[in-house]
N, C-alpha and C positions, 0 to 999 in steps of 0.2 A: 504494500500500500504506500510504502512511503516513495518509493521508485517512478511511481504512477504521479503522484506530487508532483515531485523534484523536476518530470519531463513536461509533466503540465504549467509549472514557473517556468520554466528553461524554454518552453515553447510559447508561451506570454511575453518574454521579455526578448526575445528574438524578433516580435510581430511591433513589440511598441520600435523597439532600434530599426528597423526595416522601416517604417514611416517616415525615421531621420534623413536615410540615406537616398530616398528616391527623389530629393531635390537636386543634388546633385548628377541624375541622371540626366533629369531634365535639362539642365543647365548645358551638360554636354552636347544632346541632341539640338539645342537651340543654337551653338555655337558651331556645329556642322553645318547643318543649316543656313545661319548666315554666312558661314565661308561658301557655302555648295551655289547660294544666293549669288556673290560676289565673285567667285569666277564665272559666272554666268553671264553677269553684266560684261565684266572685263574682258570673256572672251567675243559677246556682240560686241563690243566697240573695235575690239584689234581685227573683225572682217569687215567692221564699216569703214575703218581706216585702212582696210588694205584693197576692199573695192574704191575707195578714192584715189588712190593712190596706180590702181590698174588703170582707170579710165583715163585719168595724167596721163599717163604714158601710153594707152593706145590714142589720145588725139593729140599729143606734141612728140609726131616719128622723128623731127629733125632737134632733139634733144641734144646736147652735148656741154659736155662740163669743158669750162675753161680752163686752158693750160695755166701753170704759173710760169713757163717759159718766159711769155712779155714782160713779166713783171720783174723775175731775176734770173735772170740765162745765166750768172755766173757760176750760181751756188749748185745749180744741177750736175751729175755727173754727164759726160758725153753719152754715156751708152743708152742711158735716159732719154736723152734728148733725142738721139737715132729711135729709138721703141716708138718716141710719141710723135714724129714726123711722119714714120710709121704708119700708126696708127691714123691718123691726119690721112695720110694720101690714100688710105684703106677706105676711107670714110667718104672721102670725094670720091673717089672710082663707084661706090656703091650707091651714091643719091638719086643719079638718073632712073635705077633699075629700081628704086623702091617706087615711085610714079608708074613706071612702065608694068609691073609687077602685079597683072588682073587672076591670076591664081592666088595669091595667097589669101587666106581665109579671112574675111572679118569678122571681127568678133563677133559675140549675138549684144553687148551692151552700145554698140556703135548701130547695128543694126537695128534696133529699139529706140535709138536716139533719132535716127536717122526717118522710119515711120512714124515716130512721133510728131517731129519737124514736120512731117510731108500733113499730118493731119492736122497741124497748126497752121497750113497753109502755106508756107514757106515757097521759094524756088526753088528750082532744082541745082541752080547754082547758088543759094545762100544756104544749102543744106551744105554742099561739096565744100565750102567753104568751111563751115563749121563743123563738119564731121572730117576734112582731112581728107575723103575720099575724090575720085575724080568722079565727073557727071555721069559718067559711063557704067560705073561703080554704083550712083546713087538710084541710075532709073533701073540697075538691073536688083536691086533690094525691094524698089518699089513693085517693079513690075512681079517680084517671086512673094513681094508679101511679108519678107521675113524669115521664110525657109530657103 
């Protein structure tokens, strides 16, 4: 009889300490939570900021970072300087052929910019203008739709 006791206190005082400790459960769950929240946001902003950052760069092809050649040719090494001449006449040889260049795919965010324009009314040359594409480029998007 007295064993029956002892496990019935033991098991009383087990059920009140168990009421202490379940704040703390909570508390962890609430703090998962708000982290699980918080890369959620943070990971929607770094695809908003990195679709901003793709459309940059599919409508300004003729991009290019400035040499610091102009500003101090001294402090450069020669080898340097040959790489980024280099480079440079790599870059003019290739500007005709990206105009010329009616295979390469456009995006589908240019192509939606592009229908968009044309339902805003636009010309066909103030789209080409704004979308970077040539006229030929623009009436063949309109005339497919989009596909």
């Amino acid at each position: 009889m007295d064993l029956s006791i002892i496990l019935m206190i033991f098991g009383i005082v087990l059920i009140l300490i168990s009421f202490f400790f379940k704040n703390s459960a909570k508390k962890v769950e609430q703090d998962v939570e708000e982290l699980s929240i918080s890369i959620f946001q943070e990971t929607n902003n770094l695809k908003r900021r990195l679709k901003v950052v793709e459309e940059e760069l599919l409508l300004e092809p003729e991009f290019q970072v400035k040499s610091s050649t102009a500003k101090n040719p001294a402090v450069q090494n020669p080898k340097v300087h040959q790489v980024m001449q280099a480079v440079q006449q790599a870059a003019q040889v290739k500007k005709p052929n990206v105009m010329s260049n009616h295979s390469k795919p456009i995006h589908d965010i240019i192509i939606s910019q592009v229908l968009e324009l044309n339902k805003q009314g636009l010309s066909i040359a103030d789209i080409s203008i704004r979308s970077n594409l040539t006229e030929e480029q623009v009436q063949q998007v309109i005339a497919n739709g989009g596909r």
